[in-house]
C-alpha positions as CSV (number, residue, x, y, z in Angstrom):
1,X,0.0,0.0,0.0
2,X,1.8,3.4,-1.0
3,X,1.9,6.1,1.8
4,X,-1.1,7.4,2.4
5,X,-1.2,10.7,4.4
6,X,1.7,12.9,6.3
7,X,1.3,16.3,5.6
8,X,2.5,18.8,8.3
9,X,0.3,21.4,10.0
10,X,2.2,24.1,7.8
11,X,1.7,22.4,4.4
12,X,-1.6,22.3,4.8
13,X,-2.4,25.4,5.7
14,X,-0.4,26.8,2.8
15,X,-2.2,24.4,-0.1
16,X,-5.5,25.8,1.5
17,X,-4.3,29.1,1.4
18,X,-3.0,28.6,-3.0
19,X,-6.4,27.5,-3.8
20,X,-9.9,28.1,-2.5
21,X,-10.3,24.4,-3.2
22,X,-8.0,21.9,-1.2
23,X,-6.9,18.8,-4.2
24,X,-7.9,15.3,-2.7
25,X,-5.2,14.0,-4.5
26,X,-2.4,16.3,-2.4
27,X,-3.8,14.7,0.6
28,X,-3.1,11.5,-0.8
29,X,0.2,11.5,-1.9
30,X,2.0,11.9,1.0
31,X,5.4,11.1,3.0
32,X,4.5,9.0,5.4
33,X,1.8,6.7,6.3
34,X,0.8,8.0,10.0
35,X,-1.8,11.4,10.8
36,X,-0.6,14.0,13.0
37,X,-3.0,15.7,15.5
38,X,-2.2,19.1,14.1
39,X,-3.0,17.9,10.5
40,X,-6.7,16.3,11.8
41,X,-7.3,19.8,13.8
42,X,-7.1,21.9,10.3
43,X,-9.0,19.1,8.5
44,X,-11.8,19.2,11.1
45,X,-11.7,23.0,11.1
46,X,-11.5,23.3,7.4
47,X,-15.0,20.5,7.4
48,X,-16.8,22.7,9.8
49,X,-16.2,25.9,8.1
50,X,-17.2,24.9,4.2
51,X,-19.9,22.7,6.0
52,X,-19.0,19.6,5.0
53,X,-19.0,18.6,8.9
54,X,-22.8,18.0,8.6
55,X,-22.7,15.4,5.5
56,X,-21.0,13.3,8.1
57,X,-23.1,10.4,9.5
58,X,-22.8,9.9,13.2
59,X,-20.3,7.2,12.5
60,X,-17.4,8.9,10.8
61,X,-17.9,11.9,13.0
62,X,-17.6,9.4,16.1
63,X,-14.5,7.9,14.5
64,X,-12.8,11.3,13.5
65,X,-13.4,12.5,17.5
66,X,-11.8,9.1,18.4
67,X,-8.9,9.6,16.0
68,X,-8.6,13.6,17.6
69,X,-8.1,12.3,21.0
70,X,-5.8,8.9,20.3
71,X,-3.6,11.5,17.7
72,X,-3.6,14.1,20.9
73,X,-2.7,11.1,23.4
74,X,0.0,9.4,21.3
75,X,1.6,12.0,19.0
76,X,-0.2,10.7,15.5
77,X,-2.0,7.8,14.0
78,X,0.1,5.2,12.2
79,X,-2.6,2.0,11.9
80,X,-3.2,1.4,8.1
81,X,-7.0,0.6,8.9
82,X,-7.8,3.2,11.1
83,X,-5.9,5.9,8.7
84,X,-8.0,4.1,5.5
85,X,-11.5,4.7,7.7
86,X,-10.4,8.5,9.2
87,X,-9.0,9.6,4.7
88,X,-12.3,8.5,4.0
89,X,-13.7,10.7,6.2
90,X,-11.3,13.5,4.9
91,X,-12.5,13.3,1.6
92,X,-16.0,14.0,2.3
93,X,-14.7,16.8,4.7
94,X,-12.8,18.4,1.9
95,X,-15.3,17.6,-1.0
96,X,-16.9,21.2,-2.1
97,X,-20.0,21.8,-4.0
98,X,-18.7,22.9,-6.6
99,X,-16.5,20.1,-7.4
100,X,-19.7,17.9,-7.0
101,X,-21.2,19.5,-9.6
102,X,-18.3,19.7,-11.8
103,X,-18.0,16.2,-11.7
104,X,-21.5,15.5,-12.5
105,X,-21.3,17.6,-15.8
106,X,-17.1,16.4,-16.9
107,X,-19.2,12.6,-16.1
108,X,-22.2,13.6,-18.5
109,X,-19.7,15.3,-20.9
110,X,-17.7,12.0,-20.9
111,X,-20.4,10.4,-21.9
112,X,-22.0,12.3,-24.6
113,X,-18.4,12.8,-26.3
114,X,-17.4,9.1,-26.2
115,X,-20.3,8.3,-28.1
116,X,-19.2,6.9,-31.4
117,X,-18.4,10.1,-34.0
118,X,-18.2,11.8,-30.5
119,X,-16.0,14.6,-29.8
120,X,-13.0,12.4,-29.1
121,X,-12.3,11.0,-32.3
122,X,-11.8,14.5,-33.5
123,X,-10.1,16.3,-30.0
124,X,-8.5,13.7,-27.8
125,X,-6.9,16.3,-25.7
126,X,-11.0,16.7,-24.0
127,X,-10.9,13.7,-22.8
128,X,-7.5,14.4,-20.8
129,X,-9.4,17.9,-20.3
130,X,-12.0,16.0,-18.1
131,X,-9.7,14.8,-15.9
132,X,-8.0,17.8,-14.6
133,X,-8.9,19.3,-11.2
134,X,-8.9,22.7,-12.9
135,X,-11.1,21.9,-15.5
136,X,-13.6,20.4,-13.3
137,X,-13.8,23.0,-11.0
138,X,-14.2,25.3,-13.8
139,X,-16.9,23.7,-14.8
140,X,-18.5,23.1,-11.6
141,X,-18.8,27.5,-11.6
142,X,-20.0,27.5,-15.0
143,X,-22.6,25.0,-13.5
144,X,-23.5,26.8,-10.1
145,X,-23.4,30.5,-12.1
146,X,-26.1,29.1,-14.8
């Protein structure tokens, strides 16, 4: 299993501060395989301020309290189970509306171009388009300003 998450309380702040929407995939790709206190403080503060916090079910929110106060007791978080259950809840924390709705429309645009005679036998370079974070979110505030 690659490394999963290590990203410093520092880092963080500064790849929320770049964008206005914080990449999954930075989270992701990280150093280490452990999650420090510091790191799940900004996460859980960053959930509560874009609202994400609510979408939680009592479950995960349970689970991410229990991961605050084992992280505070013992310095960080290194059991690949427990780190697998607490990213998941990350991602829905740092999920925004607008990249919902982007994907929603890159998924339908997918679709409707791969048709055959679609768009992508004449411009490949859309489908690589519909991948990119940038893209998506782009179109997730052409969506939301419609």
């Amino acid at each position: 299993m690659p490394a999963l998450v290590h990203q410093s309380f520092h880092s963080f702040k500064d790849a929320s501060r770049a964008s206005t929407s914080f990449r999954i995939s930075d989270l992701l790709l990280g150093s280490s395989d452990s999650i420090t206190y510091p790191w799940l403080v900004a996460l859980r503060r960053r959930g509560f301020r874009n609202g994400n916090w609510k979408n939680l079910d009592a479950g995960q929110r349970a689970l991410f309290r229990c991961a605050l106060w084992v992280a505070k007791a013992r310095g960080r978080i290194s059991n690949l189970k427990f780190v697998a259950q607490i990213l998941d809840a990350a991602v829905r924390l740092l999920e925004s509306s607008i990249l919902k709705v982007g994907r929603q429309r890159a998924t339908k645009t997918f679709e409707t171009f791969s048709k055959p005679g679609g768009v992508f036998g004449w411009a490949p370079t859309v489908r690589h388009w519909l991948s990119e974070s940038s893209y998506v979110q782009y179109l997730g505030v052409l969506e939301v300003n419609s």
